[in-house]
C-alpha atoms as one frame of an Amber mdcrd trajectory, in Angstrom:
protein
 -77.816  -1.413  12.775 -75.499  -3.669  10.811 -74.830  -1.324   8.053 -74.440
   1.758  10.586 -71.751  -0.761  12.074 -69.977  -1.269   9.096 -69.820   2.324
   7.885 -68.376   3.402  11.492 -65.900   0.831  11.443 -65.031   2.183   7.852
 -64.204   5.344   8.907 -62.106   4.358  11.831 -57.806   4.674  11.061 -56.065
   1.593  10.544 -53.489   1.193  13.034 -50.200   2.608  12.833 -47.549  -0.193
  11.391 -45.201  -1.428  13.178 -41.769   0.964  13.572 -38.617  -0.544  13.115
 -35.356   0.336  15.049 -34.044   2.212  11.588 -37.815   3.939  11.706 -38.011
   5.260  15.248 -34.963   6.603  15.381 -35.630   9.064  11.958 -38.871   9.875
  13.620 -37.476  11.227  16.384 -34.179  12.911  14.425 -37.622  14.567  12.699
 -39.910  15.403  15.780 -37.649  15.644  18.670 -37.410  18.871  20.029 -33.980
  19.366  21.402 -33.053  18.608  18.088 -35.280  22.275  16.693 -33.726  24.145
  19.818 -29.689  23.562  18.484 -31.070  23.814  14.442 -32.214  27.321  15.545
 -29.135  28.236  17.678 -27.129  27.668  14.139 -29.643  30.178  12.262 -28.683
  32.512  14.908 -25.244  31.976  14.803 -25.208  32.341  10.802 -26.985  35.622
  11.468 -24.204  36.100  13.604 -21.298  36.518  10.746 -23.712  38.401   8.671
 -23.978  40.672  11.564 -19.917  40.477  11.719 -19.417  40.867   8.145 -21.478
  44.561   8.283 -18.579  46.369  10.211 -17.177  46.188   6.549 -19.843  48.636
   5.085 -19.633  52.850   5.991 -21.257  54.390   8.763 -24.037  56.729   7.690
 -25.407  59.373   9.940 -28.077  61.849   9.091 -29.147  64.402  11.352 -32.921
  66.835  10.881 -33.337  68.746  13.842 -35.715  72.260  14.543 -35.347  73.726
  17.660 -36.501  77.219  19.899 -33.958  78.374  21.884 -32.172  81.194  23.721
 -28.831  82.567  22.034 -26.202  83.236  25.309 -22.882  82.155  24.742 -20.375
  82.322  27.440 -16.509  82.132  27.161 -15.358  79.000  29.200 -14.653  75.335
  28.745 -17.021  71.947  29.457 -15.759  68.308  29.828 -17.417  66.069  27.579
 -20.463  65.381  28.868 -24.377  64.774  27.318 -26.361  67.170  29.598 -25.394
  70.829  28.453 -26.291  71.576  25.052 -23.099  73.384  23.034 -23.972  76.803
  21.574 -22.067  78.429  18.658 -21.987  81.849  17.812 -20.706  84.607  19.614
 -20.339  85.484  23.280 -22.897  88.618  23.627 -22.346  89.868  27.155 -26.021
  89.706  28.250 -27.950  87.084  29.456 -31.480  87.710  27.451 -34.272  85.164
  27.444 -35.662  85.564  24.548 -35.429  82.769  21.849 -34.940  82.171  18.284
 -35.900  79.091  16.039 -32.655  77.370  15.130 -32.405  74.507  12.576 -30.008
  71.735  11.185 -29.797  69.174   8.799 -26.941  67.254   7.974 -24.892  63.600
   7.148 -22.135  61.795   8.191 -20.069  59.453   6.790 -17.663  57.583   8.446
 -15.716  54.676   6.719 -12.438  52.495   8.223 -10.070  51.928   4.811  -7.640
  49.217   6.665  -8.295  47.812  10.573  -4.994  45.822  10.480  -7.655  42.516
  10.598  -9.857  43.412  13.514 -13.133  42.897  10.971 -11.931  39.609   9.549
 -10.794  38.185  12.892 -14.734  39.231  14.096 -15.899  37.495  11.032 -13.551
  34.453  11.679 -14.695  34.094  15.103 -18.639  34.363  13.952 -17.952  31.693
  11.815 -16.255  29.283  13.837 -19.316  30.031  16.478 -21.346  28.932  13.857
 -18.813  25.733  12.793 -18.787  24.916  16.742 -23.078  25.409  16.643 -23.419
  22.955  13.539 -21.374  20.467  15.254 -23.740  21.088  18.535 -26.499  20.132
  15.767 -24.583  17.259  15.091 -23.417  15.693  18.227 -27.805  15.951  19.573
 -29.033  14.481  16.591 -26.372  11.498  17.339 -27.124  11.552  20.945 -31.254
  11.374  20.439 -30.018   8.617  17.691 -28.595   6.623  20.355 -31.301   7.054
  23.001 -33.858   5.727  20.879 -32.232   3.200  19.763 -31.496   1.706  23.292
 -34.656   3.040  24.368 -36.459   0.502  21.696 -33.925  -2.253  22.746 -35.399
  -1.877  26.325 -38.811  -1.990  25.036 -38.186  -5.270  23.148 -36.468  -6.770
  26.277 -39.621  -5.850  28.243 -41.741  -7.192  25.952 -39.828 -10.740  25.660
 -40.157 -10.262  29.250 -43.512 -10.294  29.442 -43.977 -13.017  26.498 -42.434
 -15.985  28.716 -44.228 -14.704  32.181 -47.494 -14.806  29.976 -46.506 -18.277
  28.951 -45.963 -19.184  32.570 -49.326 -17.752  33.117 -50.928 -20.158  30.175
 -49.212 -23.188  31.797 -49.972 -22.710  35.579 -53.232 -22.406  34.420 -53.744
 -25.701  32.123 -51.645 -27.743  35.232 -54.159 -26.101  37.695 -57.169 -27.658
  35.490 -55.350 -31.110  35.696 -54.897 -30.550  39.134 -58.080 -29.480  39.848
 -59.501 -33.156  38.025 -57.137 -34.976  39.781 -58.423 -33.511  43.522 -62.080
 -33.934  42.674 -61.171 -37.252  42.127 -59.064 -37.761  45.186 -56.365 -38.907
  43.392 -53.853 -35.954  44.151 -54.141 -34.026  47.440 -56.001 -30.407  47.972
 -52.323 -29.105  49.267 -51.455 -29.518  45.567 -54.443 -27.480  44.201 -53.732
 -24.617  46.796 -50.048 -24.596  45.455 -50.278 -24.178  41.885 -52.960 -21.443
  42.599 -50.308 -19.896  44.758 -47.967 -20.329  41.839 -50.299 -19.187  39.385
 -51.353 -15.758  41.580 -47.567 -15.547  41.831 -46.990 -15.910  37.692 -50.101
 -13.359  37.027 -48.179 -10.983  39.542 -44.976 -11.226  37.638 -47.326 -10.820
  34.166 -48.593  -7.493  35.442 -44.853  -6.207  36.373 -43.664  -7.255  33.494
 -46.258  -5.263  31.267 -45.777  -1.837  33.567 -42.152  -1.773  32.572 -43.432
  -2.517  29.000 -45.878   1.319  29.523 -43.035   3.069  31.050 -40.704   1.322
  28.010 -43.242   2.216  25.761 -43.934   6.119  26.956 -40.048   6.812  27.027
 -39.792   5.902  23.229 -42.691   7.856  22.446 -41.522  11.203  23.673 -38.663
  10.359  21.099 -40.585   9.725  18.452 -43.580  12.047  18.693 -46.467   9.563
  18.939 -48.699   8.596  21.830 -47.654   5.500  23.548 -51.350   4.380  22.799
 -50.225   3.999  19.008 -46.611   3.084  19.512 -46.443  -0.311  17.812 -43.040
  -1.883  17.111 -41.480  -4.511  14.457 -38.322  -5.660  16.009 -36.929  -7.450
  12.747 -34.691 -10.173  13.420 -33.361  -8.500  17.172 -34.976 -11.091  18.542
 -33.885 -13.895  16.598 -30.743 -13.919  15.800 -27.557 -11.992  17.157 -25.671
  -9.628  15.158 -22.394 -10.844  13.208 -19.157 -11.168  14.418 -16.801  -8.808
  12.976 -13.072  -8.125  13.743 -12.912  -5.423  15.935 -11.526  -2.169  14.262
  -9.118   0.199  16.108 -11.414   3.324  17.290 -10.988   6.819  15.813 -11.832
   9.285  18.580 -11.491  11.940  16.557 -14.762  10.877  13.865 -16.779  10.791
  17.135 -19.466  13.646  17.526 -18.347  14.671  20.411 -14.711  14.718  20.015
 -15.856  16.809  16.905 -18.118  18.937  18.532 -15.178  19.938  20.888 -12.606
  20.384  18.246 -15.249  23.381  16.840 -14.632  24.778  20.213 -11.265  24.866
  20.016 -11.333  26.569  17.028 -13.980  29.130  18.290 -11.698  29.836  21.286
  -8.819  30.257  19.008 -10.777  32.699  16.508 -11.893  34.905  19.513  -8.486
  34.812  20.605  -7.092  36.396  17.431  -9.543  38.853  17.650  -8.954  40.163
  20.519  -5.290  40.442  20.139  -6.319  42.823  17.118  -8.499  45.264  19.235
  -6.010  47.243  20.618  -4.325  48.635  16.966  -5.103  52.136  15.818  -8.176
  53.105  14.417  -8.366  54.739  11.192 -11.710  56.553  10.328 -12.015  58.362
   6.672 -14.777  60.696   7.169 -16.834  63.295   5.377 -19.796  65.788   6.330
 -22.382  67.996   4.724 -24.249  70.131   6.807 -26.664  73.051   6.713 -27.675
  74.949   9.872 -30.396  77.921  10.088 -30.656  80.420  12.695 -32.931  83.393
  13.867 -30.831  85.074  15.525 -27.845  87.869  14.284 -24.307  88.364  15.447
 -24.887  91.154  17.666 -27.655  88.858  19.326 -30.805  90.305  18.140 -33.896
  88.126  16.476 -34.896  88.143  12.789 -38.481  87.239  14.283 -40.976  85.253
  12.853 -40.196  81.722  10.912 -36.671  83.378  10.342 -34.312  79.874  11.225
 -36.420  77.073  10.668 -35.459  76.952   6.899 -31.512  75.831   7.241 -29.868
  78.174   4.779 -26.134  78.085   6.075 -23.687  75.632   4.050 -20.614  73.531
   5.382 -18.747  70.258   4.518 -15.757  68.503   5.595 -13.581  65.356   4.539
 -11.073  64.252   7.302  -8.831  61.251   8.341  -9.509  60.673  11.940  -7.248
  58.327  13.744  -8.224  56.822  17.583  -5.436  55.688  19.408  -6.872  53.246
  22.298  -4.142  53.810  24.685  -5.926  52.546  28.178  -7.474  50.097  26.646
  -4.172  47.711  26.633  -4.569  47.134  30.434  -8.045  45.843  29.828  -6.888
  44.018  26.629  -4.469  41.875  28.464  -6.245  40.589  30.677  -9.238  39.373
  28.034  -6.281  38.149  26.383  -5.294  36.054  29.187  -8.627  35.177  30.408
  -8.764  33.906  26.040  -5.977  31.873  26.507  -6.845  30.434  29.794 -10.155
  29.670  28.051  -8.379  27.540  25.480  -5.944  25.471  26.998  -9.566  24.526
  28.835 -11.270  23.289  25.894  -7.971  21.547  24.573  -8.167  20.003  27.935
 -11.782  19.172  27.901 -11.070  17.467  23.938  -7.846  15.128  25.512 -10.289
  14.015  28.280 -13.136  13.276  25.621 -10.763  11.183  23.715  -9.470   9.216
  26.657 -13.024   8.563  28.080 -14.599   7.356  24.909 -11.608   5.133  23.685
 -12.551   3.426  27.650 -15.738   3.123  26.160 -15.085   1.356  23.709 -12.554
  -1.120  25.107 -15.618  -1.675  28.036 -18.036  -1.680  24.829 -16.210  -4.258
  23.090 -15.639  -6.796  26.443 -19.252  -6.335  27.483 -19.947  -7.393  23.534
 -17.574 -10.557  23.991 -19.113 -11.880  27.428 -22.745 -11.391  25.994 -22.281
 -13.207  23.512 -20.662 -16.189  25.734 -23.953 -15.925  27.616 -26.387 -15.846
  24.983 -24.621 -19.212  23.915 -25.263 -20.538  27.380 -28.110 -19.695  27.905
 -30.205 -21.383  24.929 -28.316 -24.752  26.353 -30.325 -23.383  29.630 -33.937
 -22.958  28.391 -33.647 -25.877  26.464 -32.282 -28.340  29.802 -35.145 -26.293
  31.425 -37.550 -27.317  29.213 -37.030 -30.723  29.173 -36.709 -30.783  32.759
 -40.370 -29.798  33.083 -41.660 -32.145  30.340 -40.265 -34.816  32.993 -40.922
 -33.157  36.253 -44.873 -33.070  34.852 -44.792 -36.569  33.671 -43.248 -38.015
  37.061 -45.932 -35.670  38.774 -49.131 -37.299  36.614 -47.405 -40.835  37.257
 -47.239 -40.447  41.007 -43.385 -40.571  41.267 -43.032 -36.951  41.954 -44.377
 -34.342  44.323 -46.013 -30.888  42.726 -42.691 -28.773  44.206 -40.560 -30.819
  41.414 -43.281 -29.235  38.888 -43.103 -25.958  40.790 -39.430 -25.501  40.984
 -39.270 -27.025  37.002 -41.914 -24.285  36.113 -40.153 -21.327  37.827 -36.541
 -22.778  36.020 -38.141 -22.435  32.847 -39.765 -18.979  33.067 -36.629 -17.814
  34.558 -34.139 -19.425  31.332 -36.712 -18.293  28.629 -36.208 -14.554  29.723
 -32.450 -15.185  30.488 -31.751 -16.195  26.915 -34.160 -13.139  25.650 -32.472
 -10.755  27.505 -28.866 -12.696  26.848 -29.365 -12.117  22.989 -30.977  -8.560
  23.328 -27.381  -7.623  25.772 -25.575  -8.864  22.783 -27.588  -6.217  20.388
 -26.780  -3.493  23.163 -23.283  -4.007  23.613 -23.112  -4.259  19.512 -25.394
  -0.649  20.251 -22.423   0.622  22.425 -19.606  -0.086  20.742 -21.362   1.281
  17.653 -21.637   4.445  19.772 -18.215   4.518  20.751 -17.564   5.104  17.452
 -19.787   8.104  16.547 -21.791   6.234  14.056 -24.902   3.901  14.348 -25.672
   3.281  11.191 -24.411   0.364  10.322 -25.831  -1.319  13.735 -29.310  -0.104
  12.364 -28.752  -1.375   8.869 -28.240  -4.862  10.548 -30.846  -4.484  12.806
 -33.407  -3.863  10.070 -32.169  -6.538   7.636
């Protein structure tokens, strides 16, 4: 039984090591999926100029076609239209039923020398849909960088939470054994007993809300980085001992931000499409040649050869002509794309002056919120420690008779209350070091401390 123990305990995995900020947030840059869903909207758009960059290359046609049909030709004239077959040859005078095999085979080629820059304005605007896609890329994997990094901030604070309520916990229960000796003995009255169970039930209440908002904590990091919150274990460095340095605050580039660059791509994509549409409504020039061969059963005076007579194509013609399209209704149409183009951009130039403005507010909020946290996280350490010592002598004066159990009460719920102020108070100084960091369009250097 022993050895079957051993060998089962062997083969179980070790448990996952603890992730760092630095760690979780590559995990999720490598697992998240919103991240997969823009990476494969830039392989489309790529596809996209290779797509644009074809209209370059000739048109080929090629035509095989065998057909039985009747041979009546009328004088008279159709509008273009796709329903009635055309019919060469001529106009017999009889309307006969009788049909003949007919046959074709031929090619076209169709080739634009000069489009006065309607194909590179299409390939301009493909690319700068793909520029304004890679900067999508960008601006999510930045955006999933932040989240998990203030998502594992929040799990920290929870958990530094939880550490002083589970302290409370451990010291309600060692005064309630003291207490407990001291009633048995009649030396301290049953009211006491009753309230530092009270307090205790109270402490173990605040233990178990404390740990849910460690779970939920816990199970919105792991959706960024792709574990189960089961085997989410974190290392949070020196976070929690220490505060980041103090640095003299550098004048914010909007313009480096992801965001701001992600909607300077846009610009750029709106000003591509512009200039290709203001090329559509040129000339079109079409160098063209054909080689066909047609077969027929039928003679000129409308009777049938008979038999296979028309399926072999045995009639010869070719062609080269320049064929020029002059898009003359189309301006009406063109104007108003135009129009609706340039309405689009002054939107987007818009949208990139309103980016700018709200994250250089950012920042400036970013950089007070930094400043008073870290007047607080001074403060309070001078609070948990006054709290502390205030319960060392509210405990004493309780043991010695000089004090009634509320002093110990009210001491007790001071110091639980300072301990997670001054966690929290340095962890708000780490997140307002997270946002200004943010502001700026680059984290990195707040992980690097972070992780040091």
């Amino acid at each position: 039984m022993i050895a079957a123990s051993t060998a089962l305990l062997a083969q179980q995995p070790a448990p996952p090591a603890g992730l760092s900020i630095a760690q979780a947030v590559e995990a999720a840059l490598r697992n998240y999926p919103s991240i997969r869903v823009t990476q494969e909207q830039m392989n489309a758009a790529a596809a996209g100029i290779r797509l644009a960059q074809t209209a370059y290359l000739p048109r080929i046609d090629g035509l095989a076609q065998v057909n039985r049909a009747t041979r009546n030709n009328v004088f008279g004239l159709l509008l273009p239209q796709s329903v009635v077959p055309s019919i060469s040859g001529p106009v017999l005078g009889s309307n006969n039923l009788g049909t003949a095999w007919g046959s074709a085979v031929g090619v076209l080629v169709s080739w634009q020398p000069f489009d006065f820059g309607l194909r590179r304005a299409n390939v301009a605007a493909s690319t700068a849909v793909r520029d304004q896609t890679q900067a999508t890329v960008n601006r999510t994997r930045y955006d999933v960088s932040v989240a998990t990094a203030d998502t594992f901030l929040t799990v920290i604070a929870a958990q530094q939470t939880t550490q002083a309520a589970r302290a409370a916990v451990d010291s309600w229960q060692v005064l309630l054994q003291s207490i407990h000796a001291l009633v048995a003995a009649q030396l301290r009255p049953g009211a006491d007993e009753s309230r530092v169970e009270a307090e205790l039930a109270a402490a173990k209440t605040q233990l178990a809300q404390s740990e849910q908002a460690i779970e939920v904590a816990r199970a919105n990091l792991a959706q960024f980085v792709g574990l189960d919150p089961s085997q989410l274990a974190l290392e949070p460095g020196k976070i929690v001992n220490r505060l980041p340095r103090e640095t003299p605050p550098a004048a914010l580039n909007a313009a480096a931000n992801p965001l701001a660059l992600e909607q300077n791509a846009a610009i750029a994509s709106a000003q591509a499409r512009l200039q290709a549409v203001e090329r559509t409504d040129y000339p079109q020039f079409f160098v063209q040649g054909s080689a066909s061969t047609r077969g027929t059963g039928a003679e000129l005076d409308g009777a049938r050869l008979g038999g296979l007579n028309g399926l072999a194509p045995a009639t010869q013609n070719y062609a080269i002509g320049l064929t020029v399209v002059f898009p003359f209704m189309d301006r009406f149409a063109i104007r108003e794309q135009e129009a609706a183009q340039v309405a689009t951009l002054r939107a987007v130039q818009a949208r990139y002056q309103l980016i700018a403005t709200n994250l250089q507010a950012q920042f400036n909020i970013a950089l007070a919120t930094l400043t008073g946290a870290r007047r607080v996280a001074a403060n309070t350490a001078v609070e948990a420690s006054a709290a502390q010592t205030a319960l060392g002598q509210a405990t004493a004066r309780y043991q010695a008779g000089l004090a009634p159990i509320d002093d110990v009460a009210q001491a007790q719920r001071l110091l639980v209350q300072a301990q997670i102020d001054d966690a929290l108070a340095r962890l708000s100084v780490w997140r307002a070091a997270l946002e200004v960091e943010t502001a700026r369009g680059d984290i990195q250097p707040f992980l690097a401390e972070a992780t040091q």
